[in-house]
N, C-alpha and C positions, 0 to 999 in steps of 0.2 A: 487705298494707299497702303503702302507697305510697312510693318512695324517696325516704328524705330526706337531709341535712345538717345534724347541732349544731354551730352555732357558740357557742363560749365566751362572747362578751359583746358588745354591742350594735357595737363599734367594727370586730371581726372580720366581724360581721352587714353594717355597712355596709359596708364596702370589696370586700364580694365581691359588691354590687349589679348592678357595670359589666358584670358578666360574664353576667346573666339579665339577663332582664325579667319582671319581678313582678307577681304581681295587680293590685295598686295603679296598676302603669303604664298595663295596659290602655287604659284609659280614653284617654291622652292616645297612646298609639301612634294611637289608632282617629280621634284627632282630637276629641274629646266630652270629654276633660280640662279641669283646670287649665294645662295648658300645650302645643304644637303637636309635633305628630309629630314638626318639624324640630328646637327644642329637645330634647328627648329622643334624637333622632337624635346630634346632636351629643354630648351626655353620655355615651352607650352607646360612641361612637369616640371619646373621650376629647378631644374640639375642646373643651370647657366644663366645669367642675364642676356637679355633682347640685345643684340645686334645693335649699337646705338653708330649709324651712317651720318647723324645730321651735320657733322664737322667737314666730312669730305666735300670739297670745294666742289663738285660736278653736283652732289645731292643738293648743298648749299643753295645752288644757283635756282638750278630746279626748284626749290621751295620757295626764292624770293619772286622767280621769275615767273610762277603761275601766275600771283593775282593780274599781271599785265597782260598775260597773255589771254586770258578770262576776258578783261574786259576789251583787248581786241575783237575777242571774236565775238561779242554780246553786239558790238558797234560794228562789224562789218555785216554779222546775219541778225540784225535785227528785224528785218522781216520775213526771215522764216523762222526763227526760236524765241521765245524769252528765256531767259535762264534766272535761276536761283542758284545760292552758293549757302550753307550750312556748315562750318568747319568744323563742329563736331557732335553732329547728327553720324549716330552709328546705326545703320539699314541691318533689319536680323531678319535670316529663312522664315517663313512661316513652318514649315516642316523642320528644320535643322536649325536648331537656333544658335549653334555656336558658329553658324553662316555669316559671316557680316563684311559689311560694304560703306567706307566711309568715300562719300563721291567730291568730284573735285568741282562739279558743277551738274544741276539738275534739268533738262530742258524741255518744253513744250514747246512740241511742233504745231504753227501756229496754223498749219493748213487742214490739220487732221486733230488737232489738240493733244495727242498721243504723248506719253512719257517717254523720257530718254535719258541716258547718262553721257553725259560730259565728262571727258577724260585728258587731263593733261602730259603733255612728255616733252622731256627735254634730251636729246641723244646726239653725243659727238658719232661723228660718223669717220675715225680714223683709218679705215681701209676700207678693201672693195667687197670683202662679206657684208663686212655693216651696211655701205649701203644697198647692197641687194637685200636688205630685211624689209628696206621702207621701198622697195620697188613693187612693182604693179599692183597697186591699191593694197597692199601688204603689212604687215603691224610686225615688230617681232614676237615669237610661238610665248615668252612668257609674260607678254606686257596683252595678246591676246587671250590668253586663258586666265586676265584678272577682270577683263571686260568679259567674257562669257560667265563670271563668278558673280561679278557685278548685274548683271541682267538674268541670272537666277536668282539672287537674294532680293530685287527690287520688284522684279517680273515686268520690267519696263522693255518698251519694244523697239527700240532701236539705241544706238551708243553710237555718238562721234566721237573720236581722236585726235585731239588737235594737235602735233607735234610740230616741235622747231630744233629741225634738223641743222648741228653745228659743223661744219665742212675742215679739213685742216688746216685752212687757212684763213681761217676765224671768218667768216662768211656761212652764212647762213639761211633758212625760209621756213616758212611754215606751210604744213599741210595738213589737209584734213582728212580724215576717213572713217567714212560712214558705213556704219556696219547696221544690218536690219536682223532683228533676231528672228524671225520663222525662214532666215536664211543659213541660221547658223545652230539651230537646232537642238544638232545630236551632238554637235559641241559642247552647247554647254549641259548636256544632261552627263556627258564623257567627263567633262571640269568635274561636274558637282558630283558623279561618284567617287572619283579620287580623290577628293574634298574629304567626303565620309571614309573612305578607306584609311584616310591616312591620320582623320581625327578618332576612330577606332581606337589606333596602338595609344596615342595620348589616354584615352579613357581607360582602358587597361593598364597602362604602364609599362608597355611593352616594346623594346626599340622597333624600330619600321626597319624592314630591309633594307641593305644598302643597293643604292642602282651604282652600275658601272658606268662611266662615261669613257666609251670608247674614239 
């Protein structure tokens, strides 16, 4: 099994953020986030406070609205997973230990026994880019290269995605997508160098380039 950290209660959870970089950051270390390398850069060397999102009504929802959707899919695939849930078990690289991975659900595949990570999303889909992210068995690029972060750090072999996709007229569904990792590779060894690239500059103290978003 992969090594981790319990922490006692969400407050100990967050204060020892500054010291990883988390699945969740990926995304924005890589520049494909909600927020720029150099933001994060600064949080990590302590120039800024952590980004606090948990009042925005969509994140809100999102956080209450996992644990049901968790034990939806515990009771619809109950014969092919068990799942465990740990709320603040922190998963660390064995090579990169400022690697880490707090998962939203852990599962064994009951046919092969195999590990897996369980991943939840909750996503309004208010135009027609949005929904072509969740089209043909597809995730979007920064909510997948936190599961390819997540399946380095754990080295577990497979990740579902369960999202519940919200429509604009308040309508909505859930689906799932199942991603197998010796199909996605050289993705995540591509993640986990820009991972290390970008936790470099923090260790130096050195701003990260800026990327252009053209």
């Amino acid at each position: 099994m992969a090594e981790y950290i319990e922490f006692l209660n969400r407050e100990e959870w967050l204060k020892s953020r500054i010291n990883f970089l988390g699945a969740s950051e990926i995304a924005n270390a890589m520049g494909i986030g909600y927020e720029t390398p150099l933001n994060l850069w600064k949080e990590k060397t302590g120039r800024k406070e952590h980004t606090d999102l948990s009042a925005n009504t969509r994140v809100k929802y999102g956080t209450e609205a996992e644990e049901h959707i968790r034990a939806l899919f515990a009771l619809q695939h109950k014969d092919e997973y068990a799942i465990e849930y740990h709320a603040f078990r922190v998963y660390r690289h064995d090579k990169y230990s400022f690697l880490t991975a707090t998962l939203d659900g852990e599962l064994t595949r009951l046919a092969d026994k195999s590990k897996g990570v369980w991943e939840c999303k909750t996503a309004w889909l208010l135009s027609k880019s949005d929904m072509q992210k969740w089209e043909n068995n597809s995730i979007p690029q920064n909510y997948y290269v936190q599961v390819c972060e997540q399946l380095a750090v754990t080295n577990y072999k497979f990740a579902v995605v369960t999202a519940q996709l919200i429509m604009p007229d308040g309508n909505s569904e859930i689906r799932h997508y199942q991603i197998e990792r010796d199909e996605i590779e050289n993705d995540i060894k591509y993640t986990q160098q820009e991972a290390v690239k970008f936790w470099a500059y923090v260790m130096s103290d050195k701003e990260p380039p800026q990327k252009l978003k053209l």
